[in-house]
C-alpha positions in Angstrom: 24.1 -1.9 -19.6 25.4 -0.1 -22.8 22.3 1.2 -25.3 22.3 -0.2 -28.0 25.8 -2.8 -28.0 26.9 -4.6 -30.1 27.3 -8.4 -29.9 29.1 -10.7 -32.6 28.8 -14.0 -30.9 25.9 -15.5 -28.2 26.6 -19.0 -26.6 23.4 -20.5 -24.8 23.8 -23.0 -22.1 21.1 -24.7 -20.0 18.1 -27.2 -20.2 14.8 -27.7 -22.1 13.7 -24.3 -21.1 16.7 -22.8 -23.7 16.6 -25.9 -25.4 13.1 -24.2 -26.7 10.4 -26.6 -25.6 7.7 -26.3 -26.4 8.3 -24.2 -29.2 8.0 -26.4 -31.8 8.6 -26.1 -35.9 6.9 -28.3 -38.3 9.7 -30.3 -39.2 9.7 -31.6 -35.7 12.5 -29.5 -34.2 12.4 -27.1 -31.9 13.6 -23.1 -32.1 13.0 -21.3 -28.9 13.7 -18.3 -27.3 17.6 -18.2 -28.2 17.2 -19.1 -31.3 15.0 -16.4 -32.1 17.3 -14.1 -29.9 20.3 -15.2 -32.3 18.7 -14.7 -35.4 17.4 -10.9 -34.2 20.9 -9.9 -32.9 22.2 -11.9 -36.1 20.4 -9.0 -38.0 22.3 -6.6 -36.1 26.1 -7.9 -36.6 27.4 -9.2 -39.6 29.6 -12.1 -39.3 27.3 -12.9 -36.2 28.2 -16.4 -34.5 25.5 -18.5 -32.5 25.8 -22.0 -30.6 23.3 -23.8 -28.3 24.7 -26.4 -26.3 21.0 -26.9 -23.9 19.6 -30.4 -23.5 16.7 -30.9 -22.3 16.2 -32.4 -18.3 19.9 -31.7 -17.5 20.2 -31.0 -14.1 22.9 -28.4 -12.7 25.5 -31.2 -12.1 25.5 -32.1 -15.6 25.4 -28.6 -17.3 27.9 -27.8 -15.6 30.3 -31.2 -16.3 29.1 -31.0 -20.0 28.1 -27.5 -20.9 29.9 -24.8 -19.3 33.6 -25.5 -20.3 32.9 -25.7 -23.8 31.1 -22.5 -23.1 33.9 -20.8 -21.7 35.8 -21.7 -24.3 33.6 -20.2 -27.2 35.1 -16.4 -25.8 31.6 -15.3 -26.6 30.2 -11.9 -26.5 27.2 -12.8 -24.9 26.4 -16.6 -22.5 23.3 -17.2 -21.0 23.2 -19.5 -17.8 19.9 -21.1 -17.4 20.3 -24.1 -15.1 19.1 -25.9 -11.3 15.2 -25.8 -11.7 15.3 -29.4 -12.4 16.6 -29.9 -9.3 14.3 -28.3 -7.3 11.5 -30.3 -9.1 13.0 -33.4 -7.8 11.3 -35.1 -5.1 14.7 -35.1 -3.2 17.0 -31.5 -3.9 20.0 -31.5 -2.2 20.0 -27.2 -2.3 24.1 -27.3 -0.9 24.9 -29.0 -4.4 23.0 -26.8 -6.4 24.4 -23.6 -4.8 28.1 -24.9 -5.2 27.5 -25.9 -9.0 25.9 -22.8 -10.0 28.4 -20.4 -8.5 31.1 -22.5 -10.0 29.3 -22.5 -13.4 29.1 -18.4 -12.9 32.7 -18.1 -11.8 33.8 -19.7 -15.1 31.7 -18.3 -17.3 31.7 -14.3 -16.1 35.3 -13.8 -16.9 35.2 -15.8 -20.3 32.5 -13.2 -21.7 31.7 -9.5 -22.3 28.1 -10.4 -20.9 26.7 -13.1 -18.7 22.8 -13.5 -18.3 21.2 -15.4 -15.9 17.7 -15.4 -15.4 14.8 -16.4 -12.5 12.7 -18.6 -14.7 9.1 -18.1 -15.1 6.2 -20.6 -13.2 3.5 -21.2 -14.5 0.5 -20.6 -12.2 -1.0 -24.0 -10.9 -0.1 -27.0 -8.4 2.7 -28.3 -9.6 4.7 -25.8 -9.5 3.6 -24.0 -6.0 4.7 -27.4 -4.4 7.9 -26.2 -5.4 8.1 -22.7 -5.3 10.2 -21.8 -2.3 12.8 -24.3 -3.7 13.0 -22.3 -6.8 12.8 -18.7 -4.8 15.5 -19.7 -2.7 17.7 -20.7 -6.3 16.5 -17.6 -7.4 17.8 -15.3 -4.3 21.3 -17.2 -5.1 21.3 -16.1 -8.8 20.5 -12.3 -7.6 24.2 -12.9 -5.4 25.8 -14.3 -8.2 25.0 -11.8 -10.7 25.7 -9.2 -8.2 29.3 -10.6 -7.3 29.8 -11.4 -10.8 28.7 -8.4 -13.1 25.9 -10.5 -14.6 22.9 -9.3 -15.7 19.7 -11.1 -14.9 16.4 -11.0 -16.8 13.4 -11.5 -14.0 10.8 -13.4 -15.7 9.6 -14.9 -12.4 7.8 -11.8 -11.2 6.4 -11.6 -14.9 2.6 -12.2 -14.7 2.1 -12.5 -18.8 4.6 -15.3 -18.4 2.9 -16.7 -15.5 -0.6 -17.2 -17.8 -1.3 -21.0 -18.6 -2.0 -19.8 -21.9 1.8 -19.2 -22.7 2.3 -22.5 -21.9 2.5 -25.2 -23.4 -0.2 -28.4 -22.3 2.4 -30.6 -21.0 2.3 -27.3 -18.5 6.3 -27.3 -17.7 7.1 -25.3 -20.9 6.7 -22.1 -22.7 4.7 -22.3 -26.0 5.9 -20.3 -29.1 4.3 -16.6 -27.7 6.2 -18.0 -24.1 9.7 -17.9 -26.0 8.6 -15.1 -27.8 8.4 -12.9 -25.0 11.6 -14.3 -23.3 13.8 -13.2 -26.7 12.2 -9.9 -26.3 13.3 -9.8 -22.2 17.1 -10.5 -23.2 17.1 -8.5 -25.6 15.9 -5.3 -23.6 18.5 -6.6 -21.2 21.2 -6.3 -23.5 20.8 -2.9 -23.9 18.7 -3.1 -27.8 15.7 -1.0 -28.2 12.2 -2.4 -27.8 10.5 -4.1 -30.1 7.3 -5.3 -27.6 6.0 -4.8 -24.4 7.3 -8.3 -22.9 5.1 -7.9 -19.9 2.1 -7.0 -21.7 -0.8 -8.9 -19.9 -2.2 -11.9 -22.9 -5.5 -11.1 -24.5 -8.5 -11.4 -22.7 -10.0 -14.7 -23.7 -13.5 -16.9 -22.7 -12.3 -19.2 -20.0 -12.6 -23.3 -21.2 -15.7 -24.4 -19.9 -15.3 -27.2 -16.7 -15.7 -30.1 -18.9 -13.1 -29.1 -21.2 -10.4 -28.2 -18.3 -11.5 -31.6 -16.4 -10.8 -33.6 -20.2 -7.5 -31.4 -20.7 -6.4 -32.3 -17.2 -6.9 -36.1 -17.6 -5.1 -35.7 -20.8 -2.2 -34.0 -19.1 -1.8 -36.3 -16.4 -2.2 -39.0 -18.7 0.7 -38.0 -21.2 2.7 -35.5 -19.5 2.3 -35.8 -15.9 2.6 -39.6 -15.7 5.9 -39.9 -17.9 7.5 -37.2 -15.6 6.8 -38.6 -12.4 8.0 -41.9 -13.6 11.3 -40.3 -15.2 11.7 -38.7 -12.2 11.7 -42.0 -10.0 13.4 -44.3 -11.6 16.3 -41.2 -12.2 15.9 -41.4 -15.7 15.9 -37.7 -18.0 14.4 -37.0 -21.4 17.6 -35.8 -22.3 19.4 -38.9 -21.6 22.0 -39.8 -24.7 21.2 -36.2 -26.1 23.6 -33.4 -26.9 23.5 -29.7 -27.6 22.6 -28.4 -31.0 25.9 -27.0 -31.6 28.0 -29.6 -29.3 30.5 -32.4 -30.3 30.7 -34.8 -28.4 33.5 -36.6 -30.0 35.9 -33.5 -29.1 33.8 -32.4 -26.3 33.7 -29.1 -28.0 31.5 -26.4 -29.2 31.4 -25.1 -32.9 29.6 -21.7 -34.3 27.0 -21.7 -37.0 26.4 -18.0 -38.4 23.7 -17.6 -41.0 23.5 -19.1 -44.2 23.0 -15.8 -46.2 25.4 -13.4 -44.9 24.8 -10.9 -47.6 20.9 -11.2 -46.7 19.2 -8.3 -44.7 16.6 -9.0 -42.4 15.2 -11.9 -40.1 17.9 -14.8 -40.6 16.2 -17.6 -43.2 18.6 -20.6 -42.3 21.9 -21.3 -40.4 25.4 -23.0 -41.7 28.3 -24.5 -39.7 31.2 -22.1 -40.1 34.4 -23.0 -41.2 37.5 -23.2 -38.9 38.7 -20.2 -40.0 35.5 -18.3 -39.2 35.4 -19.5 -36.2 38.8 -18.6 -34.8 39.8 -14.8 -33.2 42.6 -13.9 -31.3 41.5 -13.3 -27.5 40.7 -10.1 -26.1 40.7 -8.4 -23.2 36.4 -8.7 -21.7 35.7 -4.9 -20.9 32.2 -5.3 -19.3 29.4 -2.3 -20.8 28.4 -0.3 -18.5 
């Protein structure tokens, strides 16, 4: 990977997890780790372009069929490919499928970008997910072949233990909170080649632990809000991001469109975003030399 590149455009493509759940704003929307990640490299690039087309629960099928096309289309310097670890939290995974999407999703998007990220998603340590964890180790072995066939990069927040700490989490317990997604902008960004700005892996503060009554009432909590609606979701095959669409999707022309920041003359941390104009958002295409 080339120190310190340079990237003009980042296109983001997944579920919930780059959706930013749980990392929620008090007007009721969410940022999350790529937002965060755009506005940084935003700071770096002037005339920097940034779309998000994740929705939250989409499984592989769907990002792929809804996502990845528009994706490839963008001609972006950077795509991340976050996708399949709602399937292997279904009670039935059919592992075949997922490897045939995600390797077409990857064969699409490599050539269409100077960079391609893929990542092994962080687990939260508890139950839930080490029911599932050899599912997601075996989708995580196939991203390692992709990215090695395919020149992509991929950020290993799996074997993280600070993202692995229920404190990062958020108490539904199958998403980041805002430090979660802070740390996760910080382990793209050192994969992209851009200088440190915090120790990503950095164990979290030592804190009391919650005495038993107050885990035993957050657990009967959980299951009662959080726990419950999934497993009832995931039964009757219905998804929290049913009738939903990306932040920066169209679904009237089934297309993508760029927003760059508001304040283009502004330095520092981006303040607010603006749709860009058709003429903004078209470039001749180029030739994708892959850094180094």
């Amino acid at each position: 990977m080339e120190l310190n590149a340079s990237y003009t455009s980042f296109v983001a493509v997944g579920d919930s997890f780059t959706e930013g759940m749980s990392d929620l704003l008090p007007d009721g929307t969410y940022r999350g780790w790529a937002d965060v990640l755009a506005s940084r490299l935003a700071a770096r690039s002037p005339g920097f372009r940034y779309a998000n087309f994740a929705v939250r629960g989409k499984l592989i099928s769907q990002i792929v069929d809804e996502q990845v096309g528009a994706a490839a289309a963008m001609q972006a310097d950077v795509v991340t490919l976050v996708g399949g670890l709602n399937d292997t939290l279904r009670p039935k995974c059919d592992m075949g499928m997922v490897r045939g999407r995600l390797e077409e999703a990857v064969e699409r998007l490599a050539p269409s970008c100077k960079q391609l990220v893929l990542m092994r998603s962080p687990g939260r340590n508890g139950p839930v997910f080490d029911r599932f964890r050899p599912r997601m180790e075996a989708l995580f072995a196939l991203i390692d072949d992709l990215a090695g066939r395919h020149g992509a990069a991929v950020v290993d927040l799996y074997s993280a233990r600070s993202l692995s700490d229920p404190r990062v989490w958020d108490a539904d317990r199958l998403h980041l909170a805002a430090e979660g997604h802070r740390r996760v902008a910080e382990a793209v960004w050192q994969t992209l080649g851009l200088p440190p700005e915090l120790d990503w892996q950095a164990p979290v503060p030592a804190s009391l632990p919650p005495r038993w009554a107050n885990r035993r009432a957050d657990d009967i909590r959980f299951a009662r809000r959080h726990l419950g609606p999934w497993i009832g979701r995931r039964l009757t095959g219905r998804s929290s991001g049913d009738g939903r669409w990306g932040a920066q999707f169209d679904p009237g022309t089934a297309s993508g469109f760029w927003i760059t920041p508001a304040d283009a003359e502004a330095p520092g941390p981006v303040t607010g975003w603006r749709r860009t104009s058709p003429e903004e958002g078209a470039r001749p295409p180029r030739p994708r030399d892959r850094p180094s």
